[in-house]
N, C-alpha and C positions, 0 to 999 in steps of 0.2 A: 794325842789329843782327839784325832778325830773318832778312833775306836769309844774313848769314853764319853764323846758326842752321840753316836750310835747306839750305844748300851744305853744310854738315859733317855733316849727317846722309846726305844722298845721294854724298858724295864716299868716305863708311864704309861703306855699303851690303855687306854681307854676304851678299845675294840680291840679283842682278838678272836683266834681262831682256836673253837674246843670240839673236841667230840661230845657223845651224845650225854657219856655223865658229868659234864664240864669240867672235864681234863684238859686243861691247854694245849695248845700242839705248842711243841719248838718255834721258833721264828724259819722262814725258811725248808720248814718239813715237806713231805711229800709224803700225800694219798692216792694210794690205788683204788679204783670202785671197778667192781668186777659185776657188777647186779646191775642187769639189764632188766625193762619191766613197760607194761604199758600203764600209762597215766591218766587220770579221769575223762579225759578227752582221747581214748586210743591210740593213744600216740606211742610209738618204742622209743625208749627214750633212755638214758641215763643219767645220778642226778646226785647232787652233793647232800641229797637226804641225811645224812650222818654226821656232815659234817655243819657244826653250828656257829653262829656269831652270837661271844657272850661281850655282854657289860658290866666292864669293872666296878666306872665309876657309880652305877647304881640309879643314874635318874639321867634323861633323856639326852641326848644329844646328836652331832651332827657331822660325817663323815664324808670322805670320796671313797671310792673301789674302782680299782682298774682289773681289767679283766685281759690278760695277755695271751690271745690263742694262738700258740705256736702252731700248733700241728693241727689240721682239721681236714681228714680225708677228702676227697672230695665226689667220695660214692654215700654222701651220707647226705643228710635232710637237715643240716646246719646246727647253729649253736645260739641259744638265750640266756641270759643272764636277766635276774628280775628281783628289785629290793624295795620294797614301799612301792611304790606307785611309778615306781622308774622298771620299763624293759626294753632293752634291745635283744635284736636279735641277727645276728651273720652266717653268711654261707660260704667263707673262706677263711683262711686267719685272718688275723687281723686281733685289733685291742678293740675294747667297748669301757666309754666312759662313764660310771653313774656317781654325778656329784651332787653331793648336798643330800646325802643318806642320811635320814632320818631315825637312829636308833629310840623307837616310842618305847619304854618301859611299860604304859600301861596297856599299851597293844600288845607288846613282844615278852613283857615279863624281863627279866635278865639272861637270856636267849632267845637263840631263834634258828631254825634248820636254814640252811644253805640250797631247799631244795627244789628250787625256782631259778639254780644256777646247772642247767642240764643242754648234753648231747644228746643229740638225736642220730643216730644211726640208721643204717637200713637192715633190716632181718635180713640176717644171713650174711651181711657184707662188713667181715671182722675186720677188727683194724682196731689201732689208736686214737684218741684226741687228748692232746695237752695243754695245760693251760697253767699260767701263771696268773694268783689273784691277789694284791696289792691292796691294804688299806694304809688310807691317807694317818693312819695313827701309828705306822712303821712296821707294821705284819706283815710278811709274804707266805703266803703258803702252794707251792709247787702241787697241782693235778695230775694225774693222769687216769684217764677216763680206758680202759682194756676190753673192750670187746672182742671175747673169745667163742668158739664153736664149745668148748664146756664150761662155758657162763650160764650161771642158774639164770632162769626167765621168769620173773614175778609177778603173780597179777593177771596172768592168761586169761582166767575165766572170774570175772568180774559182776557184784550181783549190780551195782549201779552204774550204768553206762548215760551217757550225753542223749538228750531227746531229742533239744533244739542248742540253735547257736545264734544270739539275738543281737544288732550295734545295738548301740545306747538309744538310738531314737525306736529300737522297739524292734526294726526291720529282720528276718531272718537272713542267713550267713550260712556258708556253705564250711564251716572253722573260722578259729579265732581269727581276728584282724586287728591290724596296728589299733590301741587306745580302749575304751571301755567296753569290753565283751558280759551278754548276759547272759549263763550258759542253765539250763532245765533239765536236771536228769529224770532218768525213769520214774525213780520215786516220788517224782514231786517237789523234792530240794533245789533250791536257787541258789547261784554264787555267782557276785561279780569278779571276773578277773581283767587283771590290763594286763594287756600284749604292748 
């Protein structure tokens, strides 16, 4: 009884986890990211770019994500997870909760990349991080993050780089900080982001 409990919750799954041409993952699957890269803010980083959250049921609704960092070196520059307007960020293992996730359809369309769920590494200091990520709609999908000495490194030389790094009230910032960042690249492009 309780397997066909089980299966009918994940068979209903309203949020799962797909790759980029919206292929499901199994329940339970594991990804490797082997792509190391620096991100609009300079940062080395790596990141579940690839992998995406789609919507079944097709029009909006409302999740938790548990984020389970088993493993997280501790020569590295920690770990963020970030989904709407929700991000935390840790520098040991440990779990990060974002509840009441917001799947917007007409923000996100019927996916969306994962790629706001990233390790940070130090250059040069290989190692693993893993993570298990839980949605409250019955999906688990098992990480592991592989930073290797022959891991391609993407994004080295970058034509748009960060100019300034603004809080909310305008003030300049030496990098992002907890809550509403307003960040000015070379080009003149503006983007808010929340840490």
């Amino acid at each position: 009884m309780i397997g066909a409990v089980i299966c009918s919750l994940t068979a209903s799954a309203q949020v799962v986890f797909a790759d980029e041409n919206g292929n499901e993952y199994a329940n339970d699957a594991t990804v490797t990211i082997t792509e190391a890269s620096y991100n609009d803010f300079d940062e080395f980083q790596m990141s579940l770019g690839n992998v995406y959250l789609k919507n079944t049921k097709g029009s909006s609704l409302a999740f938790n994500m548990t984020v389970n960092v088993t493993d997280l070196p501790a020569n590295s520059n920690g770990f963020s997870c970030c989904f709407g307007s929700q991000c935390q960020n840790i520098q040991q293992a440990g779990i990060i909760y974002l509840n009441n996730c917001v799947f917007d359809v007409e923000e996100y369309g019927l996916s969306t990349s994962l790629h706001l769920i990233e390790w940070f590494p130090k250059v040069g200091q290989y190692g693993q991080c893993k993570a298990v990520i839980s949605l409250s709609t019955g999906r688990t999908l098992n990480v592991i993050f592989d930073y290797a000495e022959t891991n391609a490194v993407q994004g080295v030389a970058t034509a748009k780089r960060v100019a300034t790094i603004c809080d909310a009230a305008g003030k300049r910032v030496n990098g992002l900080q907890k809550g509403l960042n307003i960040v000015r690249y070379s080009d003149g492009s503006i983007k808010k982001v929340m840490r």
